[in-house]
N, C-alpha and C positions, 0 to 999 in steps of 0.2 A: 453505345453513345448516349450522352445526357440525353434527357427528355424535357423541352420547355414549355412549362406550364405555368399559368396564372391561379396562382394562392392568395388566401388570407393569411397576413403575414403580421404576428404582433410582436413587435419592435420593442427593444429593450426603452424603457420610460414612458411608454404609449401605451394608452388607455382605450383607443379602438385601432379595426385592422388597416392596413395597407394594403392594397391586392396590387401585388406587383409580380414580374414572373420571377418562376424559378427555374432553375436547373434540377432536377429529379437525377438523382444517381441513379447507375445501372444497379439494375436487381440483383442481388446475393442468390447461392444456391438456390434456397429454397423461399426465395420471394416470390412475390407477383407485382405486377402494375397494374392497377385497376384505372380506370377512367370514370368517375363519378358521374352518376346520374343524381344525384336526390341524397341530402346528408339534413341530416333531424338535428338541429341545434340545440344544445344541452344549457341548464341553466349554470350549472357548472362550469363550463367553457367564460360564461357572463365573469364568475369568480374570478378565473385563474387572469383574465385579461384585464377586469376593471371592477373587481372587488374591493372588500379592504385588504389593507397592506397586506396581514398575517396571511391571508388565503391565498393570495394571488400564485402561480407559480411562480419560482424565483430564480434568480441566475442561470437559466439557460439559453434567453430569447437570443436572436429571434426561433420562433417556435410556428407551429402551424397546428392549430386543433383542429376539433370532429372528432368523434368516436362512433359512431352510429352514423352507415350510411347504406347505398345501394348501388351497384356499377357493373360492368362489365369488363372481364379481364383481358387487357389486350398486350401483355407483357409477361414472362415468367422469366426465371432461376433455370441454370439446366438440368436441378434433382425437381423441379416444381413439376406438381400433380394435377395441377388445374389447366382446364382445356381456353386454350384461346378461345375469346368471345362468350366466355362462358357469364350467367349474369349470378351473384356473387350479393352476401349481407356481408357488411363489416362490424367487424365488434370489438372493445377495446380491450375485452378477456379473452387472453390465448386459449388454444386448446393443443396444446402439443400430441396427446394422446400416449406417451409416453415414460412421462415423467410419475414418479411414486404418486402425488397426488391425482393424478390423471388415471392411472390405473386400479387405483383403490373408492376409487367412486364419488374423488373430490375435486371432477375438473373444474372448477369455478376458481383452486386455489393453483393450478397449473404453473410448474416452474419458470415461467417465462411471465406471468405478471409482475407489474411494478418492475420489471429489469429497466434500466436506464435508455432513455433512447438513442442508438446511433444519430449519426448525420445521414442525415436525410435527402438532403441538396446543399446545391451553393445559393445566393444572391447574388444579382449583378455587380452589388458592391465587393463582392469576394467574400461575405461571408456565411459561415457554416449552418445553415439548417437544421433542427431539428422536428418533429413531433410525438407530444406526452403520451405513452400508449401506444405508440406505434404504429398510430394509424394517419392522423392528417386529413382528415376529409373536406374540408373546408377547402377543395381548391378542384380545379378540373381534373385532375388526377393524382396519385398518389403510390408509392412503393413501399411495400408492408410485408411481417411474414406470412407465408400463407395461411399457417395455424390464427389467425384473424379472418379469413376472406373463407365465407361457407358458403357452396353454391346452393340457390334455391331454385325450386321447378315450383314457379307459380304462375301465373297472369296478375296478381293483385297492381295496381298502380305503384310508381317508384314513391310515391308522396308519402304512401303506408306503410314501406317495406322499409325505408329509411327509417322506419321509428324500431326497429327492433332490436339496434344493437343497442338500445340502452332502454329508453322507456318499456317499451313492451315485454323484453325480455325481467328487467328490475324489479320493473310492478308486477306483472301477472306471475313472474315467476316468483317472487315471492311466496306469493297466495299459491300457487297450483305446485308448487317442487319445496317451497320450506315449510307453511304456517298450514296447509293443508286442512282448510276449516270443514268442518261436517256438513251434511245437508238439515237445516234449520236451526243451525247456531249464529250466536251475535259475532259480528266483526265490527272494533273500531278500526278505525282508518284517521291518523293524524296527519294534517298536510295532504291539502289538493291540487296540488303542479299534474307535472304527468304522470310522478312516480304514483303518486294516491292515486292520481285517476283508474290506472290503468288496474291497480290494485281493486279498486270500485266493483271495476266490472270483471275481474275475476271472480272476486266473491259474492258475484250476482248468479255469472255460467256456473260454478260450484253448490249454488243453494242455498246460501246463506240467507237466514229468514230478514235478522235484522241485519242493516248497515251502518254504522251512525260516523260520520264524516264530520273531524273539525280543522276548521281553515278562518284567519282571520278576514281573507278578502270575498267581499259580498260576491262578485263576479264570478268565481272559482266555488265558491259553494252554491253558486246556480247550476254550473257544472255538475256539479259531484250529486246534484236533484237527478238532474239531468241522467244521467248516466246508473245512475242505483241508490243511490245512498235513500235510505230509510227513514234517518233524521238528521240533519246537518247542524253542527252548533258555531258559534263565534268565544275564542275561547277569551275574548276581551269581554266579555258579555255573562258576568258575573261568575260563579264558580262552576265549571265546568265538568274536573271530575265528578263532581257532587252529581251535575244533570246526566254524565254517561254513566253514573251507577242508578240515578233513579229512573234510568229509562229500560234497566238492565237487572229488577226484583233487587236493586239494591249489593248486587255483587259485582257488579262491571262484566265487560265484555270476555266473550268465550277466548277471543285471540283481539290482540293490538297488533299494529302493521304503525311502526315510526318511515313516515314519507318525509316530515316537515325542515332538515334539513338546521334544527337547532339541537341544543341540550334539554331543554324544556321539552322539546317536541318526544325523544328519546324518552323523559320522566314520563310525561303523561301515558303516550302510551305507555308502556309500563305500568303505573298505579291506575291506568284504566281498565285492567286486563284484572279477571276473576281469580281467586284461588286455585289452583290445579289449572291456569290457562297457559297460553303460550303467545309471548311479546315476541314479534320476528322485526329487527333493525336493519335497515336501511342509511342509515347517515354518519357518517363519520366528522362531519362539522371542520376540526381539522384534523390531521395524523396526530396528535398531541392531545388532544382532547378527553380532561376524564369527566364521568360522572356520578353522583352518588347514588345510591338506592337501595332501601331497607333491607340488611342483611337476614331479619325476622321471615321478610316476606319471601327472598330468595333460599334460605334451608331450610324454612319449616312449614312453607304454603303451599307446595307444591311450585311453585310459578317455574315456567320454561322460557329461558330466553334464547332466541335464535338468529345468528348472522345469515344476511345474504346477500352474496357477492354476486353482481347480476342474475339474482335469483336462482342460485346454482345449476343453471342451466347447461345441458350439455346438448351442442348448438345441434350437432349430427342427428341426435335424438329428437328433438324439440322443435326445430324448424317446422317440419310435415306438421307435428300436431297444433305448433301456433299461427300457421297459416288457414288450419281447416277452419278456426275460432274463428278466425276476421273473415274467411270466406262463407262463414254459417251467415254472416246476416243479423249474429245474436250479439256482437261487439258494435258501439259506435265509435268509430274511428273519424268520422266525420267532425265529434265533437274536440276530440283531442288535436285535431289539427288548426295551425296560428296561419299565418301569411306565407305563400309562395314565395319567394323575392328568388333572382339571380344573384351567382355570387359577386358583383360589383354593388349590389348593394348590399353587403352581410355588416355593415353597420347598423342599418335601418334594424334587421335584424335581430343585433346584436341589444338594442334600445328595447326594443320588444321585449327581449326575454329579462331585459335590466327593470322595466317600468310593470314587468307584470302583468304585460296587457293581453296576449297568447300564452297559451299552452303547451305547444311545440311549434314554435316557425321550422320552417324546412330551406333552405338552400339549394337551389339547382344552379344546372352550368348557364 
């Protein structure tokens, strides 16, 4: 039977949610129903709902986002694995385990990412529900496939574990499974949201001698003090490449990390990264988006450039070890967290993560 539950629901020509209930379809084979505790509100979620036009998701509202959260499974599929009550990460990159890229040691790009979302629920009104990812976490509960829902054995608070299926796993995985900086090398870091931040302090627990962090907003580069950064620049605040090569003997940093979530942000790091260094990308701005950069520097500099899709993380693997990090005591999590709010008020929220004022709001029931 349906399950009724209260989501944030964005409506076709509405630029914030509606929380109204839904009807949750019964779970497929090999779903789960999770029941949300604690979901990390993405800045991205701010785009797809009340960006500009080009970004916004298009033609399939109404929609229910979240990608990143934390819950308790109290529903399965009757091939589904997972044990009732079990408490459970959500993450918007599958893991099937199965598929060519899954078994070749490329679950990050798992056949089941970017697949199109089913219907999800109905509306009172009758109509069809979806959510992007196939997660939906913005609401009291949610029906997803399991290869999303990864159970975790921790005690950490729901506040922190909600940030893993995107920030923590993006950023740190970046730094710790792609850009893998040495102990006493420089790391730039472009862009201080959560993705930079969490990047920060990877490559603080890794070693890195220098940090140097640029972010245009004064508040966010108190942060990124805060948390590791070495030298933090403004990159409105005259030339900037010029200041991360002269902080740097004049050749720029050992590895770039693009957080900032532009084209520019993509160059700079890039041209702020040394010869024989390695640029790891994080931003995709939109699916369409090209950009340029010196083909000299790309076949005859050495220079490595490296994609990472939620930090190519593989979740079964990586869980245990990113839990031990936030429970060492050596991570500040306390820094990267915005406002608690309930999901009746994931506007208030939603303004927060639009106005720049937090770093990860969180959403509870």
């Amino acid at each position: 039977m349906p399950t009724d539950v209260l989501a944030a629901v964005a409506r076709e020509g509405e630029r914030e949610f509606r929380v109204e209930t839904v009807s949750l379809r019964d779970p497929g084979e090999t779903d789960v129903v999770v029941e949300i505790a604690a979901s990390a509100f993405c800045y991205s979620d701010w785009i797809a709902i009340d960006g500009d036009a080009e970004r916004r998701t298009p033609g399939i509202r109404p929609i229910v986002l979240g990608h990143s959260a934390v819950g308790t499974v109290v529903d399965r599929g009757p091939e589904g694995r997972h044990r009732i009550g079990e408490r459970v990460l959500i993450t918007a990159t599958p893991e099937c385990g199965e598929c060519f890229w899954c078994t070749s040691g490329r679950i990050d790009q798992c056949e089941g990412l970017f697949v199109p979302a089913p219907v999800s629920g109905m509306l009172h009104d009758g109509l069809e529900l979806r959510a992007p990812g196939h997660s939906g976490t913005y609401a009291e509960a949610t029906v997803l496939r399991a290869m999303q829902a990864f159970p975790v054995r921790s005690d950490l608070p729901d506040e922190w574990l909600a940030m893993f299926g995107c920030g923590i796993t993006s950023g740190m995985g970046a730094v710790v499974n792609v850009g893998r900086p040495e102990p006493g090398s420089s790391v730039l870091v472009v862009g201080c949201g959560q993705i930079g931040l969490w990047m920060i302090q990877a490559a603080r627990l890794l070693g890195a001698e220098q940090i140097i962090a640029v972010e245009p907003l004064p508040q966010r580069r108190a942060v990124a003090a805060r948390v590791g950064a070495t030298a933090v620049l403004d990159p409105d605040d005259g030339d900037v490449l010029e200041a991360i090569r002269a902080l740097t003997g004049g050749r720029g940093a050992d590895q770039g990390f693009d957080a900032g979530g532009t084209l520019e942000a993509v160059r700079l790091a890039f041209l702020g990264t040394r010869n024989g260094g390695v640029t790891t990308l994080t931003s995709y701005v939109e699916r369409w988006s090209e950009i340029s950069l010196p083909l000299f520097d790309l076949a005859l500099r050495g220079r490595d450039v490296r994609s990472s899709q939620t930090g190519r993380l593989d979740m079964r693997r990586d869980i245990a070890r990113f839990t031990r990090m936030l429970e060492s005591g050596r991570v500040d999590v306390d820094a990267m967290l915005g406002g608690i709010r309930p999901l009746a008020r994931i506007n208030e929220t939603l303004a927060a993560s639009r106005d720049r004022v937090e770093i990860t709001p969180i959403v509870v029931r």
